[in-house]
C-alpha positions as CSV (number, residue, x, y, z in Angstrom):
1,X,-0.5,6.8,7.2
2,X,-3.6,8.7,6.4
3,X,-1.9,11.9,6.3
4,X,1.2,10.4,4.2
5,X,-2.1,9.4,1.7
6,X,-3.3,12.7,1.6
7,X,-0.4,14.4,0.8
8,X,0.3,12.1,-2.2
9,X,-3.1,12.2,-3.4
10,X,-3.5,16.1,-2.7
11,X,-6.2,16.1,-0.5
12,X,-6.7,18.6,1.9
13,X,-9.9,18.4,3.2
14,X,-11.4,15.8,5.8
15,X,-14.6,15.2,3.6
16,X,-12.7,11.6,2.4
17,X,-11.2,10.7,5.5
18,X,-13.3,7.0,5.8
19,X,-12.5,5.9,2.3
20,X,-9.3,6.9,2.4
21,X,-8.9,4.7,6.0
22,X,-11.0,2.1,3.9
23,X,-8.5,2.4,0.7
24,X,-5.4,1.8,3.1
25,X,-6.9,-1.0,5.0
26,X,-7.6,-2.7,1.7
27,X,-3.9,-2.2,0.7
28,X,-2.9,-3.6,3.8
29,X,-5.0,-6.8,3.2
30,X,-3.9,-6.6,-0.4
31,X,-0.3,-7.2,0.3
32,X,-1.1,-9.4,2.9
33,X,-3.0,-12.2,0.8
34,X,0.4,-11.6,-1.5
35,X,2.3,-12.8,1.2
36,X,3.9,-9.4,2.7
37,X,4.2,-9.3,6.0
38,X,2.0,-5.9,6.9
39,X,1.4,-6.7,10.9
40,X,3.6,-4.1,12.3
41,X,4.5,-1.2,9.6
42,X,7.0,0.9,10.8
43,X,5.8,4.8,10.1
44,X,8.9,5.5,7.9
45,X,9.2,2.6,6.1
46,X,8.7,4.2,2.4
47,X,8.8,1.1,0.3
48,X,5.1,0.2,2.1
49,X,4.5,3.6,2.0
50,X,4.7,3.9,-1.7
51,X,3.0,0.7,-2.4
52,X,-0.4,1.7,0.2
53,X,-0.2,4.9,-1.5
54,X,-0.2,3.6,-5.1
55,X,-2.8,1.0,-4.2
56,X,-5.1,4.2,-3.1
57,X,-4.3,6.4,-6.1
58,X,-5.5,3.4,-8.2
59,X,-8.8,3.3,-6.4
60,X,-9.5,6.6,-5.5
61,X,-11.4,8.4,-7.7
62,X,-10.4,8.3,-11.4
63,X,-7.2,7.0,-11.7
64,X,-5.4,9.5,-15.1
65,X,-2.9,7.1,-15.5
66,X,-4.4,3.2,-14.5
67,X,-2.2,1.2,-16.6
68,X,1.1,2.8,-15.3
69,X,-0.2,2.9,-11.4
70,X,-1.5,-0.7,-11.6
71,X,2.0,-2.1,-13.0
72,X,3.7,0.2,-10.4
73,X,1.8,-1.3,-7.9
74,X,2.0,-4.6,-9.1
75,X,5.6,-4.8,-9.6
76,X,6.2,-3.0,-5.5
77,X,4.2,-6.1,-4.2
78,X,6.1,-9.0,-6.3
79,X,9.4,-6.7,-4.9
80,X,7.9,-6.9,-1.1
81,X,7.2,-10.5,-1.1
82,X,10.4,-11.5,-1.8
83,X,12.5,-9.2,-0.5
84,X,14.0,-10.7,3.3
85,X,12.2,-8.4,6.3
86,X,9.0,-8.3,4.5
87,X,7.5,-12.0,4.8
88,X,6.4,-13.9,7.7
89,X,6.9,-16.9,5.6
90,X,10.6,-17.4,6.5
91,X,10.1,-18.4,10.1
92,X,7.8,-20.6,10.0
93,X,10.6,-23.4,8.0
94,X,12.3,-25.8,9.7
């Protein structure tokens, strides 16, 4: 995932490596408390891809374009916990 983040965010260098592990973490826990389930993320699935990524861009460094990036983001996670496969919240019914 780390280097998937880099490459979006144009990173090159190693200097960031912790905050970026941070940022994604964060993401992760992000969707989580939304309700997406974030336990075992396959490497190439790209919708969680996109979403980590654009919860990084908005918090690394200074975001250019917040607004845009925040309703992005904001609009991936209401898609992601509702969409089958990506909740937990369906097997637990009875």
């Amino acid at each position: 995932m780390l280097s998937y983040i880099k490459k979006t965010l144009r990173v090159s260098t190693t200097a960031f490596d912790d905050q970026l592990e941070a940022l994604i973490e964060a993401a992760k826990l992000d969707l989580k408390i939304a309700g997406v389930d974030v336990s075992n993320i396959p490497t190439n699935d790209n919708l969680l891809r996109v979403a980590i990524g654009s919860y990084v861009m908005l918090h690394f460094g200074n975001c250019r374009d917040y607004d845009r990036v925040k309703t992005s983001y904001d609009e991936q996670k209401a898609q992601l916990r509702t969409a089958t496969g990506y909740t937990d919240w369906g097997d637990n019914v009875e």
